[in-house]
GUMISE-635353 format. One record per residue (C-alpha): residue number from 1; residue in one letter; chain; x, y, z. Coordinates in steps of 0.02 Angstrom, whole numbers, plus 50000, padded with zeros to 5 digits. Layout:
BEGIN
[r NUM; A; A; [X; Y; Z]]
...
END
This chain:
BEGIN
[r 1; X; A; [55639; 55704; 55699]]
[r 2; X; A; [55500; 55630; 55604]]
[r 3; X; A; [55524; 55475; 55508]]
[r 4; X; A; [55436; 55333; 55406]]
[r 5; X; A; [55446; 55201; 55493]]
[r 6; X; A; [55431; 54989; 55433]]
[r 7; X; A; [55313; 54899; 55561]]
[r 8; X; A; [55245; 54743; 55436]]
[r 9; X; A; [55222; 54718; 55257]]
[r 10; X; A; [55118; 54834; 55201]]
[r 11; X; A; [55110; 54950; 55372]]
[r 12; X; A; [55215; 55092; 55386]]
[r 13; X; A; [55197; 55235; 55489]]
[r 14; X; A; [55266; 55414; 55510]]
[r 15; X; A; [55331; 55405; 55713]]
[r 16; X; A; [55460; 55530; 55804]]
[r 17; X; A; [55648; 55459; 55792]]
[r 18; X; A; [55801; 55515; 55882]]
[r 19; X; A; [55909; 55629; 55766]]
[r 20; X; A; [56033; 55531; 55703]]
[r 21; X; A; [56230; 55549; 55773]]
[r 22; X; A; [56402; 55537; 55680]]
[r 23; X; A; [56452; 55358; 55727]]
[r 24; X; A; [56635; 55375; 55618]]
[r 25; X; A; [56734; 55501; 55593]]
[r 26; X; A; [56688; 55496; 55403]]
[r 27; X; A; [56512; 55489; 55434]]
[r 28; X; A; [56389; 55650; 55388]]
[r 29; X; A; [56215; 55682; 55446]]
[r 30; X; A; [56119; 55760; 55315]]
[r 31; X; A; [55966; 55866; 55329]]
[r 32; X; A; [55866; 55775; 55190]]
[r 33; X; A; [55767; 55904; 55071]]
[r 34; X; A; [55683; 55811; 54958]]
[r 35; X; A; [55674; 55587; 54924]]
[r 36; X; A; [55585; 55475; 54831]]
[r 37; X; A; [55504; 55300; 54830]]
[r 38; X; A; [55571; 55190; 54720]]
[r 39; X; A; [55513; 55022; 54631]]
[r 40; X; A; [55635; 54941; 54742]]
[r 41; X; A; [55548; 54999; 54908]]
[r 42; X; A; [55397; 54908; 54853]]
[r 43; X; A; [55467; 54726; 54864]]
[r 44; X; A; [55516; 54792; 55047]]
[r 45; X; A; [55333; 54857; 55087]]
[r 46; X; A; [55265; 54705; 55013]]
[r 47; X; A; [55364; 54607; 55151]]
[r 48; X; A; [55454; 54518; 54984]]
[r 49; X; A; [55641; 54556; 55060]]
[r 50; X; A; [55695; 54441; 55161]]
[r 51; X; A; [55744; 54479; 55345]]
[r 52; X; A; [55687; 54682; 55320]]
[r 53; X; A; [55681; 54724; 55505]]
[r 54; X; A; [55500; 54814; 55591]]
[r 55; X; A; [55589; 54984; 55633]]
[r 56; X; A; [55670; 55000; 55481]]
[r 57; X; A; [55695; 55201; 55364]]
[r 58; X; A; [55667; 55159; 55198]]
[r 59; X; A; [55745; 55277; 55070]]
[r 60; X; A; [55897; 55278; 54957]]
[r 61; X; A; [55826; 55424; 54847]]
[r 62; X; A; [55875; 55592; 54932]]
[r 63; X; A; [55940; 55764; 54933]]
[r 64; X; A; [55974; 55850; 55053]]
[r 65; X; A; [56101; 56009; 55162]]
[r 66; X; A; [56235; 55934; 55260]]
[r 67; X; A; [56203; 55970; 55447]]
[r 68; X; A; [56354; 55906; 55523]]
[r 69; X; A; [56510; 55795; 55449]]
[r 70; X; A; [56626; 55707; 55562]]
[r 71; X; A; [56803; 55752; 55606]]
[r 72; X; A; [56902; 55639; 55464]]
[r 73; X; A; [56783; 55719; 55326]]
[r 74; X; A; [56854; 55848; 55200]]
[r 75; X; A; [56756; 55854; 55060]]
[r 76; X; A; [56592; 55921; 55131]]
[r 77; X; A; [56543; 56053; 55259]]
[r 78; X; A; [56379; 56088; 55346]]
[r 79; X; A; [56286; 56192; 55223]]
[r 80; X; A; [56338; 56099; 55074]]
[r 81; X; A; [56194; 56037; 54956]]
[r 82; X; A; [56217; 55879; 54904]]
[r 83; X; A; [56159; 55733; 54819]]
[r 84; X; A; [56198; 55545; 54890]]
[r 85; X; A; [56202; 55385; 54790]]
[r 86; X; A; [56099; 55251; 54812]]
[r 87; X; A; [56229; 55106; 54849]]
[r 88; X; A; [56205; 55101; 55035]]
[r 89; X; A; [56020; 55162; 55048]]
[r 90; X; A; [55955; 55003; 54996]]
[r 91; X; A; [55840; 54977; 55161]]
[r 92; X; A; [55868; 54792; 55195]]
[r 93; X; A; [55961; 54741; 55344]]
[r 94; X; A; [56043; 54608; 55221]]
[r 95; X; A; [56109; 54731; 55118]]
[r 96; X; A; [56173; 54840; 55256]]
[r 97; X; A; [56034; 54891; 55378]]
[r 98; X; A; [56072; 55094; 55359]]
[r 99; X; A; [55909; 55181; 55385]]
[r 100; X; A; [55874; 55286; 55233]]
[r 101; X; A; [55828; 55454; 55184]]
[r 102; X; A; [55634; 55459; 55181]]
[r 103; X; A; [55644; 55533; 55366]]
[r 104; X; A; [55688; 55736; 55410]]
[r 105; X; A; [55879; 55678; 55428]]
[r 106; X; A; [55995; 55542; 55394]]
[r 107; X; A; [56166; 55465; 55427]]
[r 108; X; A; [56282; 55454; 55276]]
[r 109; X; A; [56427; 55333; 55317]]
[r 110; X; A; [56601; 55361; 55187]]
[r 111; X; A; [56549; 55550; 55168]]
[r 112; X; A; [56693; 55574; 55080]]
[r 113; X; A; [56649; 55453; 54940]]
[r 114; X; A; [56473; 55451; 54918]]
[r 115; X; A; [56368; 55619; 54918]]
[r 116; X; A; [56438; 55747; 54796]]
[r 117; X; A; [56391; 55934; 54795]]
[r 118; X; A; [56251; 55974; 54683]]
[r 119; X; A; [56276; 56097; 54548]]
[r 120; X; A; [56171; 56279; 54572]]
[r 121; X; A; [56108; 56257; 54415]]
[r 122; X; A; [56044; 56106; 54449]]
[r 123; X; A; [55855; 56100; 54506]]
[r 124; X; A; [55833; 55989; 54681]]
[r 125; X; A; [55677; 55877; 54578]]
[r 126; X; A; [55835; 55845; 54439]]
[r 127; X; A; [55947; 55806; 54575]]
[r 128; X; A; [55853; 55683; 54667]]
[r 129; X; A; [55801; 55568; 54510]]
[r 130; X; A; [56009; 55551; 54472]]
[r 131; X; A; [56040; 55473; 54649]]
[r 132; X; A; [55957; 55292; 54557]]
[r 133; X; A; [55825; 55318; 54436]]
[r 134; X; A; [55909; 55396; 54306]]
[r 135; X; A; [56077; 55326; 54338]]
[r 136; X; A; [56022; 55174; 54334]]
[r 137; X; A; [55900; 55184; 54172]]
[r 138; X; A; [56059; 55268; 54084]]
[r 139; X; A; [56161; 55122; 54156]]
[r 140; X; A; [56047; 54996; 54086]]
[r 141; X; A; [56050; 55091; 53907]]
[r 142; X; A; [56238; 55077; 53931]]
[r 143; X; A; [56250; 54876; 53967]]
[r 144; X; A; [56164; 54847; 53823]]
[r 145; X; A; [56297; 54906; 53708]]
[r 146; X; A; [56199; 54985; 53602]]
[r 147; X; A; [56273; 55000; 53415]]
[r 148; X; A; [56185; 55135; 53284]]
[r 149; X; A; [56029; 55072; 53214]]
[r 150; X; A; [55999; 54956; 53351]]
[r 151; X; A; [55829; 54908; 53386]]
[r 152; X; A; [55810; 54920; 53570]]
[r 153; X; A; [55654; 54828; 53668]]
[r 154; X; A; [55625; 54904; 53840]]
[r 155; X; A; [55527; 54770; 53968]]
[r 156; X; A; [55448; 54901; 54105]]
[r 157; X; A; [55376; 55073; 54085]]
[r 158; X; A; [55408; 55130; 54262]]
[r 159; X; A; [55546; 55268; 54311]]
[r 160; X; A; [55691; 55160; 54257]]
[r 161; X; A; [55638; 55090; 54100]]
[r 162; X; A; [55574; 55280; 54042]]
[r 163; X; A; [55749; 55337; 54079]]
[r 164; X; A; [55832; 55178; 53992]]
[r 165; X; A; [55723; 55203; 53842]]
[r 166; X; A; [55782; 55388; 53841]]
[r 167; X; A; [55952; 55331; 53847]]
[r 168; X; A; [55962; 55209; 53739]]
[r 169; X; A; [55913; 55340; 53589]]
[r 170; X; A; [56076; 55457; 53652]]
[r 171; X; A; [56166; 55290; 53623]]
[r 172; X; A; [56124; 55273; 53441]]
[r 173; X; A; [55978; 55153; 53442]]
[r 174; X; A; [55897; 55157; 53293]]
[r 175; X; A; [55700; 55116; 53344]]
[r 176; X; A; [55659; 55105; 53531]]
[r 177; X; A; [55518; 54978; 53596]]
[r 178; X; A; [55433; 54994; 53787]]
[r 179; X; A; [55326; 54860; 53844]]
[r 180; X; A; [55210; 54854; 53987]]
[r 181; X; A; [55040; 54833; 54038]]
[r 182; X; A; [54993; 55017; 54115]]
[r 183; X; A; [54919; 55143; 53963]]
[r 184; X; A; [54960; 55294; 54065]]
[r 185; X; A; [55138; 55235; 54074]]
[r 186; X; A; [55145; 55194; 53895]]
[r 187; X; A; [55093; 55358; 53846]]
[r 188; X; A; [55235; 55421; 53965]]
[r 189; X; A; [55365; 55316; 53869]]
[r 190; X; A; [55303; 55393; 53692]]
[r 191; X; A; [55283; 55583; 53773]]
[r 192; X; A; [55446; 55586; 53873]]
[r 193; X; A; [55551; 55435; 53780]]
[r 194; X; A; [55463; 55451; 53618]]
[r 195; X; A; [55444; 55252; 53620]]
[r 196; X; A; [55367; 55136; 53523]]
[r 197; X; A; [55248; 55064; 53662]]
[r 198; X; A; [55123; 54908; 53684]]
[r 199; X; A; [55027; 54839; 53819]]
[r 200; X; A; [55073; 54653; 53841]]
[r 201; X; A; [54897; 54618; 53898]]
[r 202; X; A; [54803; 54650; 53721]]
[r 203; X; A; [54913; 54512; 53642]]
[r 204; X; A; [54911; 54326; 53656]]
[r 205; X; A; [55100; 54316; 53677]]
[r 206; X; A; [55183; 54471; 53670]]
[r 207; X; A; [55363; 54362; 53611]]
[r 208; X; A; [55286; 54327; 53469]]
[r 209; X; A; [55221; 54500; 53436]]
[r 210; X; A; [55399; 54570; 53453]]
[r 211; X; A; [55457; 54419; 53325]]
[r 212; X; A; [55330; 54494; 53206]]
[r 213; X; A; [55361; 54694; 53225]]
[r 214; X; A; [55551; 54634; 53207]]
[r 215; X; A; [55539; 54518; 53047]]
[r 216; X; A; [55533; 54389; 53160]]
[r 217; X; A; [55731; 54409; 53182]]
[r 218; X; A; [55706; 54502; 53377]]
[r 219; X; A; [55760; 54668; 53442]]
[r 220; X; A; [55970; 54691; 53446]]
[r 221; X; A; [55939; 54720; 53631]]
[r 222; X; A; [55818; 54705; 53749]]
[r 223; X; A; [55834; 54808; 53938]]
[r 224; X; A; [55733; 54719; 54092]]
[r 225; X; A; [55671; 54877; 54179]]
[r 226; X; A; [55546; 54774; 54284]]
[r 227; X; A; [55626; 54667; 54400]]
[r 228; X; A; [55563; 54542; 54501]]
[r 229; X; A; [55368; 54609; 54517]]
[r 230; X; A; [55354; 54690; 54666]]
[r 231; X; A; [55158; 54678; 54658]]
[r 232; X; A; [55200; 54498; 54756]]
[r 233; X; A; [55082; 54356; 54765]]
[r 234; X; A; [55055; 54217; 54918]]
[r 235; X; A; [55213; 54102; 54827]]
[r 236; X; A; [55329; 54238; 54826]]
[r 237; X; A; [55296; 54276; 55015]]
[r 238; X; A; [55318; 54101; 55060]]
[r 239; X; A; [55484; 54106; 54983]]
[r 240; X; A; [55537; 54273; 55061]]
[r 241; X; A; [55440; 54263; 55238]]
[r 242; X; A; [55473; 54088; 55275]]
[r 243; X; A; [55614; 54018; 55163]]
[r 244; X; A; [55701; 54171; 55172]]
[r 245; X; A; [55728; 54184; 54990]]
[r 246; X; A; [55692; 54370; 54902]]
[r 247; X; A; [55530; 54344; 54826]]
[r 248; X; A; [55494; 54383; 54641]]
[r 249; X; A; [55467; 54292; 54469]]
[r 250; X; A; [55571; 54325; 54325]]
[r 251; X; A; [55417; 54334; 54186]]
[r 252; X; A; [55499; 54508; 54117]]
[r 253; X; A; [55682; 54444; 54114]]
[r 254; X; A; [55614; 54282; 54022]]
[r 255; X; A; [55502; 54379; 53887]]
[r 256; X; A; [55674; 54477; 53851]]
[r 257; X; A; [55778; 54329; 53842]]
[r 258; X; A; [55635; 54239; 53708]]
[r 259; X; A; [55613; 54392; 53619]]
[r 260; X; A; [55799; 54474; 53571]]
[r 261; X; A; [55878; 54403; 53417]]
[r 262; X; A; [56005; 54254; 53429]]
[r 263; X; A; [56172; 54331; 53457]]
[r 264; X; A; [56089; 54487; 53548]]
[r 265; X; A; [56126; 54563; 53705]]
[r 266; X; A; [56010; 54571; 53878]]
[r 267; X; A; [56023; 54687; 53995]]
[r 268; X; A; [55972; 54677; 54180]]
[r 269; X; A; [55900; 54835; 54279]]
[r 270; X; A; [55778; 54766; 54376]]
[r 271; X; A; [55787; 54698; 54565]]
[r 272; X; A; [55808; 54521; 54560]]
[r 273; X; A; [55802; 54372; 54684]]
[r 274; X; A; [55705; 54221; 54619]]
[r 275; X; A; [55775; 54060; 54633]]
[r 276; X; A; [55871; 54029; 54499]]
[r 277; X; A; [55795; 53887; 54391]]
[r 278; X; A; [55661; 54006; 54358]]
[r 279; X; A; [55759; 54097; 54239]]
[r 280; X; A; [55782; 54024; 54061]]
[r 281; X; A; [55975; 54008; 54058]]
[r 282; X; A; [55961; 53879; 53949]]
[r 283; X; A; [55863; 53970; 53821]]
[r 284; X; A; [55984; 54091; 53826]]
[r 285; X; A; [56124; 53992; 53815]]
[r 286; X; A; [56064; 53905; 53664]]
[r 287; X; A; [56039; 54075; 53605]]
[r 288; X; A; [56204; 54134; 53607]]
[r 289; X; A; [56149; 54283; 53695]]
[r 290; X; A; [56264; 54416; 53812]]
[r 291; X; A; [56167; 54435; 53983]]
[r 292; X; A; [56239; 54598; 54077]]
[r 293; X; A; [56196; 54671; 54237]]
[r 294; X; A; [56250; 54743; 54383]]
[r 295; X; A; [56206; 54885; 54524]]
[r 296; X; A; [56230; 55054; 54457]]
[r 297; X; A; [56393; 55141; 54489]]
[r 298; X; A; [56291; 55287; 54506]]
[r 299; X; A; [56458; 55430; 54515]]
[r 300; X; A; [56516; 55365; 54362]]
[r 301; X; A; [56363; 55403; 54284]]
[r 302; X; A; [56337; 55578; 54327]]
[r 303; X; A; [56474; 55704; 54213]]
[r 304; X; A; [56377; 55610; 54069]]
[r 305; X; A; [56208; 55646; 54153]]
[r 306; X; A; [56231; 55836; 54212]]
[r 307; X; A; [56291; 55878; 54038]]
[r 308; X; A; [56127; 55798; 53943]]
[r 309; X; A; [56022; 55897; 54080]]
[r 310; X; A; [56131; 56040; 54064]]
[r 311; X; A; [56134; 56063; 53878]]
[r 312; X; A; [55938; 56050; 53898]]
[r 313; X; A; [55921; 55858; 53806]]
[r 314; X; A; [55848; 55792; 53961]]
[r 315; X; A; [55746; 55843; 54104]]
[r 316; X; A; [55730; 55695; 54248]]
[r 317; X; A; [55594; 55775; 54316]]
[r 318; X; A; [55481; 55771; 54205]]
[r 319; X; A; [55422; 55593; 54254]]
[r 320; X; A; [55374; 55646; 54421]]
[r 321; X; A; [55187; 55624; 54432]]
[r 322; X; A; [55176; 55669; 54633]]
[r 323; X; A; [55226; 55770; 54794]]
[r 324; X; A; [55199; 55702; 54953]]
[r 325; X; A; [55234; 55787; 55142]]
[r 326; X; A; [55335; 55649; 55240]]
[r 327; X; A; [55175; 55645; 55360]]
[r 328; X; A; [55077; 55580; 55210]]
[r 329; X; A; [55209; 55432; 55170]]
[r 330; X; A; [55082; 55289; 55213]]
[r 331; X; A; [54966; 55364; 55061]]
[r 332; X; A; [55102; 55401; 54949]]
[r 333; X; A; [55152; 55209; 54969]]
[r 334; X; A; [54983; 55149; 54935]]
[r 335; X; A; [54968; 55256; 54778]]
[r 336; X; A; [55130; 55199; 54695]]
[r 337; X; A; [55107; 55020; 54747]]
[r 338; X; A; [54943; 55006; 54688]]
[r 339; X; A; [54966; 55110; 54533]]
[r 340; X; A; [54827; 55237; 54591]]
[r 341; X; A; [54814; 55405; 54482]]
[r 342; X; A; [54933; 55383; 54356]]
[r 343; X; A; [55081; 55389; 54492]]
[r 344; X; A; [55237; 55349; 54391]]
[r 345; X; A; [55360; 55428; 54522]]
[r 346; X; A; [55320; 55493; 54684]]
[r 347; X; A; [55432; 55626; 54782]]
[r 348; X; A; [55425; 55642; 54978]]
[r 349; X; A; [55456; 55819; 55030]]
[r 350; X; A; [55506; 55807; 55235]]
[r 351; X; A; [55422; 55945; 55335]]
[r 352; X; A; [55491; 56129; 55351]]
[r 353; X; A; [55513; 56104; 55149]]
END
C-alpha cells in the first residue's frame, strides 16, 4: 500500500508499505477513505515531538470501510463505514507508536470501542472533521462552562478554535471573540463562527486591548485553541531534539490567562508540552481563575454533534479549504505548515478515491 512516511523533521515522503495485519483478535484493518492533517501533526513534522521515530504514519484524522476485523470483534464487519477517534492516532511513539491513517490502510487496535459506524446521512468530509477537530473545538466550548451572556475570547483561528467559537454560541455565550494573527482565518471565524475577530499583530498588547473591548473587567472565558506553536523556532528544538522535552511556548495560554476576568474560567485545547515555569500559574492563581483541560473524549461528543449537523445548525465541512491525493502529502504539509493559500484545513484523499 502507499503510505506517508516520517524520515526527518520536515521530510516526509509517500513510499510503498506492507498492508497492515490483525495483530489481536480485537484489532480491525480499515481501508482509509478520506484523513486529514491536523495542527497537531505539525509539531511532529517540525521534529518538535520528542522521540517521533523516522518510519513513522502520521494520521489520527480518518474515515474509512472496514476491510477485515479480527476474530473477538462484534461490532463491525468488513464493509462497514466508519469513523475512528483520534485517541490512539496521535503519531508519537511516546504516545503509543500506532501508525496512523494518512496511508491507503490502517490498523485499528480495540475495534470494538473506538470506530463507530457512520450514519448514511452523514457526508464522509462531515465525518472526518468529528474524529478531532470538531470534537475537540465543541469540547473546548464545553470546558469552559459557558453560562448565557458569557463573553467568550477564543485564542487561535485554526480548525479547532473555528469549531470552539461555533460552539461556544450553541452554549449560550453571549458575544464571541477570536484572536489570531492570519486575516484569511479571521474572516473564516466571522463567515463560519460569526466572531468578533482581531489580529494580535496590529495592537501593542493585545491583553490590554481585550481589557478595553471588555470594560476593562476581561472576557467570562477565554478557550486556548493554539497550543504550543507548532511553527517551532531553534529553542524549542533544542528542548525537544536534544533534551527530549516537547517543544512549544505557551504565549497563547498566557495572553488567555492575563486577559479573562478575575474569577473566570480557562480552557485548554491546544497541544501542550513546554516546561512548566513558562506558564503563568501564578498569575492565575492570584487570579482566582478555573484552568480546565483535557484530551477530547471524542464518542461522548458525537449524539450532541450528529444532531447539530443533522438538524442543519452546523456543517464541519465547511472549513475545509483543500483536497490533496495521498501521493501529494509532502505539498499538502508544506501548505498547511507554512500557511500557503489560505489553507485552514487540508483533507488527504488516498488513491482509488
Amino acid at each position: 500500500m502507499r503510505a506517508m512516511v516520517y524520515r526527518g523533521p520536515y521530510k516526509i515522503r509517500v513510499e510503498e508499505k506492507d498492508i497492515p495485519a490483525l495483530e489481536h483478535p480485537n484489532d480491525a484493518i480499515v481501508q482509509v477513505r478520506l484523513a486529514a492533517i491536523c495542527g497537531s501533526d505539525l509539531h511532529l513534522y517540525h521534529g518538535m515531538m520528542p522521540d517521533t521515530r523516522v518510519g513513522m504514519t502520521f494520521g489520527h484524522e480518518f474515515i474509512g470501510v472496514v476491510h477485515e476485523v479480527g476474530p473477538s470483534v462484534q461490532s463491525l464487519k468488513p464493509g462497514d463505514r466508519v469513523m475512528v477517534p483520534f485517541n490512539i492516532y496521535c503519531g508519537s511513539h511516546t504516545c503509543g507508536g500506532y501508525d496512523g491513517g494518512q496511508a491507503e490502510y490502517v490498523r485499528v487496535p480495540f475495534a470494538d470501542v473506538g470506530p463507530s459506524l457512520i450514519p448514511e446521512w452523514m457526508d464522509d468530509e462531515d465525518a472526518v472533521l468529528l474524529t478531532d477537530a470538531l470534537a475537540t473545538g465543541y469540547f473546548g466550548a464545553q470546558l469552559g462552562d459557558i453560562a448565557e451572556g458569557d463573553v467568550v475570547a477564543v485564542f487561535g483561528a485554526g480548525p479547532v478554535g473555528l469549531f470552539a467559537a461555533k460552539s461556544a454560541w450553541f452554549m449560550g455565550a453571549g458575544r464571541v471573540i477570536v484572536i489570531d494573527h492570519l486575516d484569511y482565518r479571521l474572516e473564516k471565524a466571522r463567515s463560519f463562527a460569526h466572531a468578533e475577530t482581531y489580529n494580535f499583530t496590529e495592537y501593542d498588547d493585545i491583553v490590554v486591548h481585550m481589557k478595553k473591548i471588555t470594560d476593562y473587567l476581561g472576557s467570562d472565558v477565554a478557550i486556548d485553541a493554539a497550543g504550543a506553536e507548532a511553527d517551532g523556532n531553534l529553542m524549542q528544538h533544542i528542548s525537544s531534539a536534544s533534551l527530549k522535552l516537547q517543544g512549544g511556548s505557551p504565549i497563547a495560554l498566557n495572553w488567555a490567562i492575563d486577559s479573562v476576568r478575575k474569577g473566570g474560567t480557562v480552557s485548554v485545547m491546544g497541544a501542550y508540552g513546554p516546561m512548566f515555569s513558562a506558564v503563568k500559574f501564578g498569575d492565575a492563581m492570584n487570579k482566582g481563575l478555573t484552568l480546565r483541560m483535557n484530551q477530547c473524549p471524542v464518542k461522548r461528543q458525537w449524539p450532541r454533534l450528529f444532531e447539530h449537523i443533522r438538524n442543519g445548525y452546523l456543517k464541519p465541512s465547511e472549513i475545509v479549504t483543500h483536497r490533496f491525493p495521498l501521493d501529494d502529502i509532502n505539498e499538502a504539509y508544506h501548505t498547511f505548515s507554512a500557511k500557503l493559500d489560505g489553507c485552514i484545513k487540508p483533507l488527504i484523499v488516498p488513491n482509488g478515491y
